[in-house]
C-alpha positions as CSV (number, residue, x, y, z in Angstrom):
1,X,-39.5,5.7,28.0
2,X,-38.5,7.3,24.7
3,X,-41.2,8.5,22.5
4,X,-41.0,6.8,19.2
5,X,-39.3,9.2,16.5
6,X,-42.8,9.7,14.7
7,X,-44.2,11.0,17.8
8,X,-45.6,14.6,16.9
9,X,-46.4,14.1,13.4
10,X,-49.9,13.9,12.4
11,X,-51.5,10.7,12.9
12,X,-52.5,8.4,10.0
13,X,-55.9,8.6,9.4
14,X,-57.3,6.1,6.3
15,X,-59.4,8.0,4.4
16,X,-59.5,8.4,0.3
17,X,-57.8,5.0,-0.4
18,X,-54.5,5.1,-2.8
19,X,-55.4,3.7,-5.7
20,X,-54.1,-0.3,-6.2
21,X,-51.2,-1.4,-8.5
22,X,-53.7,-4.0,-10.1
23,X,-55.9,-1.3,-11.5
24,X,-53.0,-0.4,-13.8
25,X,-51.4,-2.5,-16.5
26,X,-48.6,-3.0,-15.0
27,X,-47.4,-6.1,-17.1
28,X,-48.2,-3.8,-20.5
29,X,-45.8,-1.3,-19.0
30,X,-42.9,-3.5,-19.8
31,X,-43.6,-3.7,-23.5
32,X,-41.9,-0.9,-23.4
33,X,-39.6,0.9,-20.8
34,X,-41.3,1.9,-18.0
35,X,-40.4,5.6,-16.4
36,X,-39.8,3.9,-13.1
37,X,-36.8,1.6,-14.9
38,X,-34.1,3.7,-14.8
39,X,-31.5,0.6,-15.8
40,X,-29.7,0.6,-12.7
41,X,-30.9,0.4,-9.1
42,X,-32.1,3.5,-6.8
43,X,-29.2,5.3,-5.3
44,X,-30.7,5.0,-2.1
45,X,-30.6,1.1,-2.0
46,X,-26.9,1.4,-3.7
47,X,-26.1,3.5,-0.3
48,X,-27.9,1.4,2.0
49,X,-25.8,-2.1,0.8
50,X,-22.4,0.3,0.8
51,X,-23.6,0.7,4.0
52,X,-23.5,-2.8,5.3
53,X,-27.2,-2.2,6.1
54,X,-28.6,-5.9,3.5
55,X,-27.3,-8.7,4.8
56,X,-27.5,-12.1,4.4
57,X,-30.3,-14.3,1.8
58,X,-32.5,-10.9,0.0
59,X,-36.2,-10.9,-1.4
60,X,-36.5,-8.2,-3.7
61,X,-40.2,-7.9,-3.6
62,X,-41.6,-5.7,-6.6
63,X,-38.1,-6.4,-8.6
64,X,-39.3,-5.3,-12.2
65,X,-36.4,-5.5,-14.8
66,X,-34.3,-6.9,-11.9
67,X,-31.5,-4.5,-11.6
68,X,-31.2,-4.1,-8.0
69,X,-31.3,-8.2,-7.6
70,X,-28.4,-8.0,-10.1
71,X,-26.7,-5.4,-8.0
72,X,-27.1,-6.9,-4.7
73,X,-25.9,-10.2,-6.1
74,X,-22.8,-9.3,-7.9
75,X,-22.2,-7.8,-4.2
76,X,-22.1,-11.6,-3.1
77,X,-26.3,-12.2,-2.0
78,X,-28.5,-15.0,-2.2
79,X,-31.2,-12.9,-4.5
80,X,-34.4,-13.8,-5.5
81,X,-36.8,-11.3,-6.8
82,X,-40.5,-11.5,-7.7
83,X,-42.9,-9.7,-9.7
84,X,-46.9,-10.1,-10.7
85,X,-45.7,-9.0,-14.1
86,X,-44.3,-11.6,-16.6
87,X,-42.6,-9.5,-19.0
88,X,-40.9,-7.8,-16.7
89,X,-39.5,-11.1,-15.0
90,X,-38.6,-12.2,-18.3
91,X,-36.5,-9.5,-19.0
92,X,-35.0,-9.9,-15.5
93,X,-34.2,-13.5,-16.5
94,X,-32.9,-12.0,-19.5
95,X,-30.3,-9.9,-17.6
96,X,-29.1,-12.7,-15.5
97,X,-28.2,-14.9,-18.9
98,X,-26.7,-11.9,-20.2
99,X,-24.3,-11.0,-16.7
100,X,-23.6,-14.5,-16.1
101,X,-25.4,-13.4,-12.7
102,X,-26.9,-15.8,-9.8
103,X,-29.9,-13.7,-9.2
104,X,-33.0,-15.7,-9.6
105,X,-36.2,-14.1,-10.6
106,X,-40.2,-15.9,-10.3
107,X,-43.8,-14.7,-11.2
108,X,-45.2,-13.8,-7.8
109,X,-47.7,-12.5,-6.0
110,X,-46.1,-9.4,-3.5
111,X,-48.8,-10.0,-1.0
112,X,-48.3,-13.9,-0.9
113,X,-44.5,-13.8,-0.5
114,X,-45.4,-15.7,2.8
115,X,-46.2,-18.7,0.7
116,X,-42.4,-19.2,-0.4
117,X,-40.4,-22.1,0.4
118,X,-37.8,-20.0,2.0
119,X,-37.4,-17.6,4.5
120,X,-34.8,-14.5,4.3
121,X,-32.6,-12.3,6.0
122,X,-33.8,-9.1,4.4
123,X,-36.2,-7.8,2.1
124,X,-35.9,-4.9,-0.2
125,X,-39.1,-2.6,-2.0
126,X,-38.1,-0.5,-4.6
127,X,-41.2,1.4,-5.0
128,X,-43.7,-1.0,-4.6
129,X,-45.2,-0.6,-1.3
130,X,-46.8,3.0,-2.4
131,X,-48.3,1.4,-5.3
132,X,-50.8,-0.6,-3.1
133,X,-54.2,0.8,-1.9
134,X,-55.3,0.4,2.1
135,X,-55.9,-3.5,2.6
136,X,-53.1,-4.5,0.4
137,X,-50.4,-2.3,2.5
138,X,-52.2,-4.6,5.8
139,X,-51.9,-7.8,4.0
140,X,-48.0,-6.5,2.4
141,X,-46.8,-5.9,5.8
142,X,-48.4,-9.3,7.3
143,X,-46.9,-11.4,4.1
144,X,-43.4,-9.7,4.5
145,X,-42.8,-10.4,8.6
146,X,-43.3,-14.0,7.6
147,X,-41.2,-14.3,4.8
148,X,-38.5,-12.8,6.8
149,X,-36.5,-14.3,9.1
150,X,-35.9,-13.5,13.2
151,X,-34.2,-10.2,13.1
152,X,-35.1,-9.9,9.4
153,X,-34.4,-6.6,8.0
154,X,-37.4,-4.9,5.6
155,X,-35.7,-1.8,3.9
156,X,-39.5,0.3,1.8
157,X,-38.2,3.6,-0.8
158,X,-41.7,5.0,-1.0
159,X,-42.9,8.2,-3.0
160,X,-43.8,10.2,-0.6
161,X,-47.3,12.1,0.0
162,X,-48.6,14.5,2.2
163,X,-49.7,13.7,5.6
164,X,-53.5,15.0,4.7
165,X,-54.2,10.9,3.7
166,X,-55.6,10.4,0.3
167,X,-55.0,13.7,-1.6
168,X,-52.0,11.7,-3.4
169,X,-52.8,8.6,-4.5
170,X,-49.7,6.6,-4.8
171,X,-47.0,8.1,-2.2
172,X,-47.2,6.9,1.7
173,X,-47.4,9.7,4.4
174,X,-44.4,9.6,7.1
175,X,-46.8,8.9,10.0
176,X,-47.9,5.9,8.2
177,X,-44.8,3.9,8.4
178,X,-45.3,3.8,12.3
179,X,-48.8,2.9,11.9
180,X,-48.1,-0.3,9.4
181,X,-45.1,-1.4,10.7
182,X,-46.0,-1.9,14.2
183,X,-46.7,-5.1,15.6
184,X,-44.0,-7.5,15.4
185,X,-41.7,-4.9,14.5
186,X,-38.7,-2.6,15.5
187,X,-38.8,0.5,13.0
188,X,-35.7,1.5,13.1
189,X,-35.8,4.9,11.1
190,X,-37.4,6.9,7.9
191,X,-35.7,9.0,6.2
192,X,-35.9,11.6,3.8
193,X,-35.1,10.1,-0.2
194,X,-35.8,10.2,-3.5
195,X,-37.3,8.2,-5.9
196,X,-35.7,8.2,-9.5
197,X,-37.8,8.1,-12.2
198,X,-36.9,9.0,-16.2
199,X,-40.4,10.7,-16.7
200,X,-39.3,13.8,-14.7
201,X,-36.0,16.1,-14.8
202,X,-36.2,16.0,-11.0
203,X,-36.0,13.0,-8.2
204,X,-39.3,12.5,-6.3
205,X,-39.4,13.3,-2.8
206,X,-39.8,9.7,-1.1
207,X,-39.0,7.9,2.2
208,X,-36.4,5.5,2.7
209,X,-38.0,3.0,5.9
210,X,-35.7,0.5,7.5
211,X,-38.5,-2.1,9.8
212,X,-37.0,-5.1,11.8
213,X,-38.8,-8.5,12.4
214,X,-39.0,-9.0,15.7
């Protein structure tokens, strides 16, 4: 048997915890315009549905403004997308009005997405999953294989950190994809990306994770 691609990396250890989105006011962020809303969706999401790679009904989980649910639904997809911050789901709402777009946006909680009425065929983060600290990456991952269907595709961009755990809060180590997305999954790859953000004159190194439900 094969070893799994991660094999050789450094193992993830927990150790100082990443500090949580909801020690940050996230919802006060999008008074304004936030560096992480760029106006359009990540490149590497953009390449991912040129791809063929999202398929089917899509939960954009973390969807802020909402560009990538507008995106993936002018490409022809069932889209909802859910946020813990109101004003940015209001100007998501906004956007749909505006484009005349089917994308349908709801106050949510990321970690509870297993408490939806419906169940989907893939689920997109968009630089979410490396705002949570330790627990609330176990209880993301847990939430997310439920809302998604039998073969479900999960597709995580992720600022990347260093594989020494904890001297970045905020950014996911490689190793740790293989640790999280383990039972009840297929991890298909991770990959080398970037995160776009308007703060900085360059992209920041990330990790593009595609995880299958199994």
């Amino acid at each position: 048997m094969n070893a799994p691609f991660w094999h050789g990396y450094p193992p993830y250890r927990p150790g100082v915890q990443p500090v949580s989105a909801r020690a940050y006011g996230f919802d006060a962020a999008y008074s304004g315009a936030p560096a992480w809303d760029i106006g359009r969706p990540q490149r590497a999401f953009v390449a991912l549905a040129e791809a063929g790679e999202i398929r089917g009904r899509v939960l954009d989980i973390g969807c802020g403004t909402g560009e990538l649910s507008l995106y993936l639904a002018d490409r022809g997809h069932d889209v909802l997308g859910v946020d813990f911050a109101p004003q940015a789901v209001a100007r998501a709402r906004q956007k749909a009005r505006w484009r005349g777009s089917g994308a349908q946006f709801l106050v949510w909680d990321a970690l509870a997405v297993d408490a939806l009425s419906m169940r989907f065929d893939t689920v997109v983060d968009s630089a979410l999953f490396h705002c949570l600290d330790d627990a609330e990456r176990d209880r993301y991952v847990e939430a997310v294989h439920a809302a998604l269907r039998d073969g479900g595709r999960c597709f995580v961009l992720a600022a990347a950190a260093p594989e020494r755990w904890g001297r970045r809060p905020g950014g996911v180590a490689y190793s740790e994809f293989g640790a999280r997305f383990a039972d009840g999954w297929n991890l298909s790859w991770v990959r080398n990306a970037a995160f776009e953000n308007r703060q900085y004159p360059y992209q920041h190194p990330a990790y593009l994770a595609k995880a299958t439900r199994q």
